[in-house]
N, CA, C and O atoms as CSV, one atom per row, in Angstrom:
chain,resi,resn,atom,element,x,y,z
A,1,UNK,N,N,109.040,106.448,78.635
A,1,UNK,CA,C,109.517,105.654,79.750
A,1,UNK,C,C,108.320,104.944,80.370
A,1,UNK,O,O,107.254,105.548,80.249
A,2,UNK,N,N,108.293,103.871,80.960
A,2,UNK,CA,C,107.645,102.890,81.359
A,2,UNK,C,C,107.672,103.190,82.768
A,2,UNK,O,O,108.635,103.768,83.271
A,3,UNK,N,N,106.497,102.767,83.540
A,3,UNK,CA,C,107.203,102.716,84.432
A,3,UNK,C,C,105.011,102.483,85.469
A,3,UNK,O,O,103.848,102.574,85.076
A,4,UNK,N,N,105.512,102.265,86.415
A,4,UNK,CA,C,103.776,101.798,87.741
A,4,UNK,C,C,103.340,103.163,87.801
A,4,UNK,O,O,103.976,103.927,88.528
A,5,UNK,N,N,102.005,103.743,86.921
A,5,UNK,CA,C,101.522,104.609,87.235
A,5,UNK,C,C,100.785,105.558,88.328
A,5,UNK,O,O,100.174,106.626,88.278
A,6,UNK,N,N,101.333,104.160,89.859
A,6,UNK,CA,C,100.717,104.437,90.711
A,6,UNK,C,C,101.894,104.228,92.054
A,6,UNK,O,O,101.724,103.986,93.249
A,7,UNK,N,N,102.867,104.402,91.398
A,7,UNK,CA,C,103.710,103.324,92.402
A,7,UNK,C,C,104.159,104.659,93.578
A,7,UNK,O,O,103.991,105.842,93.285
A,8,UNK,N,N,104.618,104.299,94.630
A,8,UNK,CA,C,104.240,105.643,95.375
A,8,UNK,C,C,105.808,105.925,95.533
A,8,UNK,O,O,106.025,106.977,96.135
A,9,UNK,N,N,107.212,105.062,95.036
A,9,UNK,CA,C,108.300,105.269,94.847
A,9,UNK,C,C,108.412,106.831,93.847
A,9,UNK,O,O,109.289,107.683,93.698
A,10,UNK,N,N,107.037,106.629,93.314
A,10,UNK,CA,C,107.902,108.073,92.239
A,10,UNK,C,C,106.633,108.899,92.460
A,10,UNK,O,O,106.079,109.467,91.520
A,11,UNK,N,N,106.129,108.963,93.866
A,11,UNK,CA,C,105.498,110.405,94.262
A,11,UNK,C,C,105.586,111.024,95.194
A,11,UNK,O,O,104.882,110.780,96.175
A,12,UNK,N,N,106.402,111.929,95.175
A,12,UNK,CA,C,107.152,112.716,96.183
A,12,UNK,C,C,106.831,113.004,97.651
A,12,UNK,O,O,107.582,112.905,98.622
A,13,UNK,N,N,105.252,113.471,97.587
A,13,UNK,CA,C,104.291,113.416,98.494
A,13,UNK,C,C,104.334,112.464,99.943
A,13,UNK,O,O,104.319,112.562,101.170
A,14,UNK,N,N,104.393,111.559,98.914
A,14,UNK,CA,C,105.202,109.933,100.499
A,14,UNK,C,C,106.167,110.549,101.283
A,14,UNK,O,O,106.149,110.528,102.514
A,15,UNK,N,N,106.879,111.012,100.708
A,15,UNK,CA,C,107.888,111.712,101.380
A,15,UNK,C,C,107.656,112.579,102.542
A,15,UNK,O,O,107.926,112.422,103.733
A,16,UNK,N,N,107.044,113.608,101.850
A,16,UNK,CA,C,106.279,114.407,102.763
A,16,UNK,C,C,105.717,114.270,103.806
A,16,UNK,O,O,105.775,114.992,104.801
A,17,UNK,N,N,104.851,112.860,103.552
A,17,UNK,CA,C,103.921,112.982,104.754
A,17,UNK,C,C,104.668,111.896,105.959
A,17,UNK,O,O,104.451,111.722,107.158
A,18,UNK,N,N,105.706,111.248,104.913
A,18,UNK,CA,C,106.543,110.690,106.012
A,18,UNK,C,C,107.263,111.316,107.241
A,18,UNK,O,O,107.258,110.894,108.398
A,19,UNK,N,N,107.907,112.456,106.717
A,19,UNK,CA,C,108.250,113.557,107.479
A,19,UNK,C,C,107.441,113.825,108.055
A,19,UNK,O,O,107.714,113.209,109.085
A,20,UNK,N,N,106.623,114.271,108.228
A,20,UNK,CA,C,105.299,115.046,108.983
A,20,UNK,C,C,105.350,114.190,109.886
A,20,UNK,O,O,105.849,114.488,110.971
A,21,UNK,N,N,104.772,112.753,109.607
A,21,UNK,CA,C,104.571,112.212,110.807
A,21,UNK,C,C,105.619,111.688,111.828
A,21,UNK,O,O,105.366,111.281,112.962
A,22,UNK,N,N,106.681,111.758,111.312
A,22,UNK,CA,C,108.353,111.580,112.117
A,22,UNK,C,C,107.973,112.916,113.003
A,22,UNK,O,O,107.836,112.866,114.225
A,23,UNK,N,N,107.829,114.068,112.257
A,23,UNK,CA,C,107.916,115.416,113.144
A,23,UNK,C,C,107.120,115.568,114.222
A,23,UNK,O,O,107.581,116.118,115.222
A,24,UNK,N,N,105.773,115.097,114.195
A,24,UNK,CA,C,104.447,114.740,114.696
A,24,UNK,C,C,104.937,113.789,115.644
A,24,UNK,O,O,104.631,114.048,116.808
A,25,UNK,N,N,105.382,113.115,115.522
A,25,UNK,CA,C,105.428,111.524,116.487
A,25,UNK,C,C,106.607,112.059,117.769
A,25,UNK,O,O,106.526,111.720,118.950
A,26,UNK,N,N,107.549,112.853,117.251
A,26,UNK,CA,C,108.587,113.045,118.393
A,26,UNK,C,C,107.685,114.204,119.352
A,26,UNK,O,O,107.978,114.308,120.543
A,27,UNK,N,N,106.827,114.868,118.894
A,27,UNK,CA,C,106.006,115.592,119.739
A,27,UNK,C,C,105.508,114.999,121.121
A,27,UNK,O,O,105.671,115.408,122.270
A,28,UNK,N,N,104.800,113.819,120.578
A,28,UNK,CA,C,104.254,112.673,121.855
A,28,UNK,C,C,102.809,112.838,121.638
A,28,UNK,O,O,102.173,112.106,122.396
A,29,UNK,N,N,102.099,113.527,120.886
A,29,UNK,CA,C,100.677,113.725,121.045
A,29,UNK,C,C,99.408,112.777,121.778
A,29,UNK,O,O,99.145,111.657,121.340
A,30,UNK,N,N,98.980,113.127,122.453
A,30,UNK,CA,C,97.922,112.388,123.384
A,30,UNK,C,C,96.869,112.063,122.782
A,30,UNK,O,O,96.231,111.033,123.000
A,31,UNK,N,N,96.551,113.067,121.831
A,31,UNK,CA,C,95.030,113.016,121.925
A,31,UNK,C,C,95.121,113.781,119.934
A,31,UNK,O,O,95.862,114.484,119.248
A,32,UNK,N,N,93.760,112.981,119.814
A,32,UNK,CA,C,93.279,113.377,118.317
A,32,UNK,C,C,93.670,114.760,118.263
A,32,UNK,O,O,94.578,115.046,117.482
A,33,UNK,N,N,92.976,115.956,119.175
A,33,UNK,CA,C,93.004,117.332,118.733
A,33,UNK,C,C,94.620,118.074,118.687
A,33,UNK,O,O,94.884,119.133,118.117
A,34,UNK,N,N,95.933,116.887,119.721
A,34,UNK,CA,C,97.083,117.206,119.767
A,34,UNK,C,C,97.723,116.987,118.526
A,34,UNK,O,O,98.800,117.488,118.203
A,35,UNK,N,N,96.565,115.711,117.371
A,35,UNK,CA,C,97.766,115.638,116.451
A,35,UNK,C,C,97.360,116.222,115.354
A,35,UNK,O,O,98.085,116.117,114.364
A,36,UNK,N,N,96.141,116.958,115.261
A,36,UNK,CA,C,95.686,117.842,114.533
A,36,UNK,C,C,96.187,119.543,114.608
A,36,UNK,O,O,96.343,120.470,113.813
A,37,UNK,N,N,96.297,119.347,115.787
A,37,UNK,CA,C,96.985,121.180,116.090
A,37,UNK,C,C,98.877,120.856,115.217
A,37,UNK,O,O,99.460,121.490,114.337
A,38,UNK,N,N,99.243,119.731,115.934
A,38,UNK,CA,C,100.997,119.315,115.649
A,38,UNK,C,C,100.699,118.898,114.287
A,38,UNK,O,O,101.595,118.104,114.002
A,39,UNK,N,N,99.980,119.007,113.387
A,39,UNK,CA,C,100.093,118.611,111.680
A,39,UNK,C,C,100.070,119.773,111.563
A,39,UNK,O,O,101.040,120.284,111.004
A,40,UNK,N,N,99.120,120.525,111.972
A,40,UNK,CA,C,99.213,122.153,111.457
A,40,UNK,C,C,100.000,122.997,111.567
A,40,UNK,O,O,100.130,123.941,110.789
A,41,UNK,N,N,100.844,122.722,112.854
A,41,UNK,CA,C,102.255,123.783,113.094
A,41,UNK,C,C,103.248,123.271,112.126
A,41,UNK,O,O,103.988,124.059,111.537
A,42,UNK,N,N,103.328,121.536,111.858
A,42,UNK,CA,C,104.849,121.211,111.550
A,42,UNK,C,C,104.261,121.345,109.724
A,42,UNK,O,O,105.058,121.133,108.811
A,43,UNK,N,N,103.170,121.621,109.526
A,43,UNK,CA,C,102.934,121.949,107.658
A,43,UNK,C,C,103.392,122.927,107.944
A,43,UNK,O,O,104.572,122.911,107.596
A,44,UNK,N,N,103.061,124.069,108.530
A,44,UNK,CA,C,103.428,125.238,108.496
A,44,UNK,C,C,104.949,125.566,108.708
A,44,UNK,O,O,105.418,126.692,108.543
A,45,UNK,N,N,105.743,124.350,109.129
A,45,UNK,CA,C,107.230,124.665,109.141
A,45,UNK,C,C,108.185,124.122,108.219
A,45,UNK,O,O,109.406,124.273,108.246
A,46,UNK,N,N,107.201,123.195,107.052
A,46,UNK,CA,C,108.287,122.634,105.776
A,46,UNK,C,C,108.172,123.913,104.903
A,46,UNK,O,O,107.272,124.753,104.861
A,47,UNK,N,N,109.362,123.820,104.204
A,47,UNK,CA,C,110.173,124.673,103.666
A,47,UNK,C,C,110.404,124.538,102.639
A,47,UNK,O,O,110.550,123.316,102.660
A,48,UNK,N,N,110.671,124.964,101.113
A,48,UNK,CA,C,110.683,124.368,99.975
A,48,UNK,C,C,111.857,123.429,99.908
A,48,UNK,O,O,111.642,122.550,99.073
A,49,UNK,N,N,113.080,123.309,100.531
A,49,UNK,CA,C,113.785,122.514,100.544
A,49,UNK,C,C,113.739,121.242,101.177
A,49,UNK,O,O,114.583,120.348,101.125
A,50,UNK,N,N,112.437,121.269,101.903
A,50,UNK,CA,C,111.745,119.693,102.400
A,50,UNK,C,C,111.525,119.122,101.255
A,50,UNK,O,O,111.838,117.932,101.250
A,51,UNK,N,N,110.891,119.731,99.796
A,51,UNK,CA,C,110.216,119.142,98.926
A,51,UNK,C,C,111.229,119.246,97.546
A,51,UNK,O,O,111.217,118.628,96.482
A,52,UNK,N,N,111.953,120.136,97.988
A,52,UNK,CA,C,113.363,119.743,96.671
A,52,UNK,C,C,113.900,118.814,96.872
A,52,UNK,O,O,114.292,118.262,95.843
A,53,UNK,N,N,114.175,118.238,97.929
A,53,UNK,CA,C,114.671,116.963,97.865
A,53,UNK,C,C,114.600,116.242,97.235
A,53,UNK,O,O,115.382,115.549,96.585
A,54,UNK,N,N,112.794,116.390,97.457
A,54,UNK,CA,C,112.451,114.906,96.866
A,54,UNK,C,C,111.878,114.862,95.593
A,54,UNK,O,O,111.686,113.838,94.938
A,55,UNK,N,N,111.669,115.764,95.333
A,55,UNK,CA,C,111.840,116.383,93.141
A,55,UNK,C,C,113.070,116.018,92.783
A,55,UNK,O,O,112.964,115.184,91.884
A,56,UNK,N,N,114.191,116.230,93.044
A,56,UNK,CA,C,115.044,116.459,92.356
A,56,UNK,C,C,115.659,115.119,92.746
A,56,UNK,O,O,116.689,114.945,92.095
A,57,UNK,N,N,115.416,114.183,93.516
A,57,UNK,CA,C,115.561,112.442,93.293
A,57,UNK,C,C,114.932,111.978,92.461
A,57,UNK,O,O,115.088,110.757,92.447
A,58,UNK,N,N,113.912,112.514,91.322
A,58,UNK,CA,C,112.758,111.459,90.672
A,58,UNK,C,C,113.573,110.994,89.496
A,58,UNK,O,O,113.174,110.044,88.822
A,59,UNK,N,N,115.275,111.941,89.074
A,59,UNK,CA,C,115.495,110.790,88.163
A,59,UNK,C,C,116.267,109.312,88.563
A,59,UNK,O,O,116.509,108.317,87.880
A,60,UNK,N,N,116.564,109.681,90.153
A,60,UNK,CA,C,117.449,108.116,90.764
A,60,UNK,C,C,115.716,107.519,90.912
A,60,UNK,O,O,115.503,106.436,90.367
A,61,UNK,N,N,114.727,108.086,91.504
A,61,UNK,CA,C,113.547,107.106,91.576
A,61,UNK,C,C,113.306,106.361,90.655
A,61,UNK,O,O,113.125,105.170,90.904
A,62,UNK,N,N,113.232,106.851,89.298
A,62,UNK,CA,C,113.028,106.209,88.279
A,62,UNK,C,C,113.651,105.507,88.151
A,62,UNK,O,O,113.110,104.403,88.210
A,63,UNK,N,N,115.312,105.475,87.866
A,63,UNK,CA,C,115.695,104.610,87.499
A,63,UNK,C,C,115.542,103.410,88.534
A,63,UNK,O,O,115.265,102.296,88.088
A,64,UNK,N,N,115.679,103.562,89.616
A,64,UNK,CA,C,115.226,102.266,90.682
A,64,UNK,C,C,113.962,101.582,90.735
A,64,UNK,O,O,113.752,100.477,91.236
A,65,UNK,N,N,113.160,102.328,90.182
A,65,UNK,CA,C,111.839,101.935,90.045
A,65,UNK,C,C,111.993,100.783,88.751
A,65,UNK,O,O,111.923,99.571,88.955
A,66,UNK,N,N,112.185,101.313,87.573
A,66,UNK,CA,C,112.736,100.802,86.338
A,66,UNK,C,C,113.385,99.041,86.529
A,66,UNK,O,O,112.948,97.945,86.180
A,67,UNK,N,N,114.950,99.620,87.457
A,67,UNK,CA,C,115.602,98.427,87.780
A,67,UNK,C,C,114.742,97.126,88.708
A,67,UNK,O,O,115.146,95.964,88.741
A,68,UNK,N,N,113.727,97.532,89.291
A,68,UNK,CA,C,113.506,96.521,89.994
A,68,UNK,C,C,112.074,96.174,89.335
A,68,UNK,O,O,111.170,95.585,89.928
A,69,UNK,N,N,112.037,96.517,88.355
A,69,UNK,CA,C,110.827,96.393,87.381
A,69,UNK,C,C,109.173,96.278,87.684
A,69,UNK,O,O,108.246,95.576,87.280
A,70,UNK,N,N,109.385,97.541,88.770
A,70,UNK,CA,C,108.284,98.607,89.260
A,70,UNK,C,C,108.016,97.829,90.572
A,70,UNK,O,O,106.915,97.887,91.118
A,71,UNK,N,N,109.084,97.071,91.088
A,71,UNK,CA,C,109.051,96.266,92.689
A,71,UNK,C,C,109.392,97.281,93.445
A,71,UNK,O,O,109.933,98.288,92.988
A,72,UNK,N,N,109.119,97.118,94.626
A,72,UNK,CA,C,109.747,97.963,95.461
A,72,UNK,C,C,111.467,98.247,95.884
A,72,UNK,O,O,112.413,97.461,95.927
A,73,UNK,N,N,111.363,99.932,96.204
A,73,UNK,CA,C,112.984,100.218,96.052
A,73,UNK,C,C,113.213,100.727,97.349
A,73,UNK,O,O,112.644,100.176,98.291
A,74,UNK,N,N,113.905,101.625,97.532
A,74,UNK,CA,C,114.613,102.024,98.984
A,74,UNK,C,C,113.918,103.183,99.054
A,74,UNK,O,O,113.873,103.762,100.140
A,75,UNK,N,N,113.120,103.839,97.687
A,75,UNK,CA,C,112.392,105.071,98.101
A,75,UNK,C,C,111.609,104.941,98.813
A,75,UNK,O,O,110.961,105.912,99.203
């Protein structure tokens, strides 16, 4: 399969840290050391089903990745 060896549609991780910082941001953090303490509590509160999610989409990623011929998709 073909496909952007770099494209960040098919690395799960984006995901991740997208979350984080959604989780992070509703906090309100003030200050550098607030959003360093609030990364460390809210890592410490994903769950393996934060990250099954987004494994177990990589064969719709692909194929969207594929279809738009490694353009950007909705991932």
């Amino acid at each position: 399969m073909e496909w952007p060896s770099r494209s960040p549609d098919l690395n799960p991780i984006e995901n991740v840290w997208r979350l984080l910082k959604a989780r992070i941001g509703r906090r309100f953090p003030k200050t550098d050391a607030e959003v360093r303490q609030y990364l460390l509590e809210e890592w410490d509160k994903l769950d393996l089903d934060d990250f099954r999610k987004y494994v177990e989409s990589m064969p719709d990623r692909c194929r969207a990745v594929i279809a738009a011929n490694g353009g950007h998709t909705k991932w």
